[in-house]
N, C-alpha and C positions, 0 to 999 in steps of 0.2 A: 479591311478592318473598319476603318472611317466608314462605309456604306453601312456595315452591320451593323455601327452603332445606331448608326441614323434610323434605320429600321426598328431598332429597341424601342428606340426615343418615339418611335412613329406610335406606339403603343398607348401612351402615354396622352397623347393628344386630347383623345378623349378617354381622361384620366375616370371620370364617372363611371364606367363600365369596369374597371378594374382595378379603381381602389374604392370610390363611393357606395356603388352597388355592395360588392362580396363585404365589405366591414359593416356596413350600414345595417343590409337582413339579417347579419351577425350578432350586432350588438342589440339589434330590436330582441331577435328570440329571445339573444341572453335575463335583458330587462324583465320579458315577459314572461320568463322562469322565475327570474329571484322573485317579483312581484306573488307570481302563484303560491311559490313555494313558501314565501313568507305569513301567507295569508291562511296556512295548513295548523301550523303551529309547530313548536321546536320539540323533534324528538331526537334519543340519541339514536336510537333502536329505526328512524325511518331517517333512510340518505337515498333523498331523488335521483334520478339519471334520466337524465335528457340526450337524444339527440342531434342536438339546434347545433353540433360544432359543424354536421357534416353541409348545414347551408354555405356555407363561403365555400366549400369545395365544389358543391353543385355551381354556385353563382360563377365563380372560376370555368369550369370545365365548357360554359354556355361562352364565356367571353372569349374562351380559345378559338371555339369554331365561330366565331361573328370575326374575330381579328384576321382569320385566313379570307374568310368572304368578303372582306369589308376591304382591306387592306391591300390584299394582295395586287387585284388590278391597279391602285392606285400605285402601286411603290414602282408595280414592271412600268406604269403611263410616263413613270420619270426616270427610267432607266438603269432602273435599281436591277442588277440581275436575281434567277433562280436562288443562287449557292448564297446570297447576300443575305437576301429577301428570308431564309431557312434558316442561315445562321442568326440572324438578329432574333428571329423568333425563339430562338434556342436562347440564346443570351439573357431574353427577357423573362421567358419564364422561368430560368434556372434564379435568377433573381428574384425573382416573386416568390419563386417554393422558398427561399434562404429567409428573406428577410421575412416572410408572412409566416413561413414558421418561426422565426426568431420572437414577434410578438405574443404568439399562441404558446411559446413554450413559457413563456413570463407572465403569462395570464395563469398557467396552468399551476406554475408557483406561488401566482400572489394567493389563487385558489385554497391552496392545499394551506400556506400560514393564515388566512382569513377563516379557515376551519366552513371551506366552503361558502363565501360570501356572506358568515355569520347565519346561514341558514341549510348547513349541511347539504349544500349542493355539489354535484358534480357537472358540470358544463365541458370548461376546457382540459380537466385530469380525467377522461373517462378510466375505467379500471386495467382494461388493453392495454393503453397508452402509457403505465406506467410500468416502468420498467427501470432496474436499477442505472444503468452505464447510461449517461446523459448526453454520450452522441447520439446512442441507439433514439434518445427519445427524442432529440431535436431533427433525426432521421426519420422516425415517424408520422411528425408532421409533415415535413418538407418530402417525401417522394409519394404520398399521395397527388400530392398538386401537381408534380412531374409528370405522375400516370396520365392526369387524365386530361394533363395539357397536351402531352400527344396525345389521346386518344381522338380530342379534341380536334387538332391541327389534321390525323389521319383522317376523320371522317370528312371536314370538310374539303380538304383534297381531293378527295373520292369522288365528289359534287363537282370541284373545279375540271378537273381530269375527263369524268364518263357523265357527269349530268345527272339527270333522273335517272337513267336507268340503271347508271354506277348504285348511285343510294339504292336502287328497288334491288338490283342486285345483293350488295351489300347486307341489305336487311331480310333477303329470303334467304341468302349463305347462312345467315345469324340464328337466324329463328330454324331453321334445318338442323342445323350443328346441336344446338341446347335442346330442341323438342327433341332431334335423338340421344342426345347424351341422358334426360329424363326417362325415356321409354327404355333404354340400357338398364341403367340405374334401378329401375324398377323390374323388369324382368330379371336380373340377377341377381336382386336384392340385395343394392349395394349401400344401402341409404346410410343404415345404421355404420357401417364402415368410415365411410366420408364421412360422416358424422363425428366420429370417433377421430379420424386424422386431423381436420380443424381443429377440436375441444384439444388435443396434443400438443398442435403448434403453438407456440412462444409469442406472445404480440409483436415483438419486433419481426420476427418470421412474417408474418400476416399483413406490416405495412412498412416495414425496410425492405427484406429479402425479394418476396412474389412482385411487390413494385419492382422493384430493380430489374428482376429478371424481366418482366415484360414492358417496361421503358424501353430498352435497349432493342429490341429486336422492331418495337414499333416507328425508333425515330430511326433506324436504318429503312426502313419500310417508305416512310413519308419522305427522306430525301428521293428516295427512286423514283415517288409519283410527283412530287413536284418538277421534275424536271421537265417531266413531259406536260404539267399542266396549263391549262391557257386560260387567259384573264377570263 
C-alpha cells in the first residue's frame, strides 16, 4: 500500500500536466465564451451551448497516456513493482474523476443560480448532464474521466508491451472494426435505428451506465498487459 501511494504521489510531480494544463485550457475556453457570448447581446429566446467542457477531458485522457510512458520505466528503475506501479495509477485517477468532478458539478450550480454567467450560457450544465438524482449527476462528470483514463493507461500499454507494431496493430484492428460496423450499418440500413436508440437513452445512461460498463472490462484488460510489460 505505501508503494502505491508513492506511485499516486509520483503523479503529481509534475503537477502541470494534470492539474495546470486540464484547468487552465478549461478556464481559458470558458472566458472565451462568456466574453463572446456577452458581446451578442442578452436574449431570453437565445441560450448558447458550447462545447469547451469536454477540453479538460481530452487534456486528461492525453496525460494518462504520457504518465504510463513517462512514469512507468522510472517507478520499475526504483523497484516499484507491476501490481504497485497499476494500482497507484488506479488510486490517482479514481481521485482525479472524484474531486475534478466535485469542482465541475459546483461550477455547473453556480451556473444555473448566475442564470448562466448573467449571459444565458451553458458551459458546465450542458442539457444531457442534467438530470434530477444528484449522484447520477456528480456520476456524470466523474466516470467519463475514469473511461478515458483507462483508455488512456490501455493504449499506452499496448506501446510499452508490443512497440510499434502493437499501436499499428491496434489501430488497423480499430479502423477494421468501425469501417465495418459503417458498411453494416449502411447495407442494412440501420442508421435511423441507432439513431433513434441514442435519442431514447437517458443522459446518465450515456455517461454513468456505458462508462461503467466499459471501465471495468478495460481496466481488467490493462492489468493483464502490464504484467508482461517492459520499461
Amino acid at each position: 500500500m505505501n508503494r502505491t501511494l508513492i506511485v499516486a504521489r509520483l503523479q503529481f510531480v509534475a503537477w502541470c500536466s494534470v492539474v495546470g494544463w486540464p484547468w487552465g485550457i478549461l478556464m481559458l475556453s470558458f472566458l472565451i465564451n462568456v466574453a463572446l457570448f456577452s458581446t451578442i447581446g442578452d436574449s431570453e429566446d437565445f441560450e448558447p451551448r458550447t462545447g469547451g467542457l469536454v477540453s479538460i477531458y481530452i487534456v486528461m485522457f492525453i496525460a494518462s497516456i504520457n504518465a504510463i510512458t513517462q512514469d512507468f520505466p522510472f517507478a520499475l528503475g526504483l523497484g516499484v513493482s507491476r501490481r504497485s506501479f497499476y494500482l497507484g495509477n488506479v488510486l490517482n485517477y479514481a481521485g482525479q474523476a472524484i474531486s475534478y468532478a466535485a469542482v465541475l458539478y459546483l461550477l455547473a450550480v453556480i451556473e444555473e443560480a448566475t442564470d448562466g454567467w448573467g449571459v444565458n450560457l451553458l458551459f458546465f450544465g450542458l442539457p444531457f448532464l442534467v438530470v434530477d438524482n444528484p449522484v447520477l449527476r456528480f456520476l456524470s462528470f466523474a466516470l467519463p474521466f475514469l473511461l478515458l483514463g483507462f483508455v488512456g493507461i490501455a493504449i499506452a500499454l499496448v506501446f510499452k508491451r508490443w512497440g510499434v507494431n502493437g499501436m499499428l496493430t491496434l489501430s488497423t484492428t480499430a479502423l477494421a472494426g468501425l469501417g465495418g460496423l459503417v458498411v453494416l450499418a449502411n447495407w442494412r440500413g440501420w442508421w435511423s435505428v441507432i439513431g433513434g436508440w441514442l435519442a431514447d437513452q437517458p443522459g446518465w445512461a450515456l455517461l454513468v451506465g456505458w462508462p461503467a460498463l466499459l471501465t471495468l472490462p478495460l481496466a481488467g484488460i490493462s492489468y493483464l498487459i502490464i504484467r508482461r510489460a517492459t520499461p
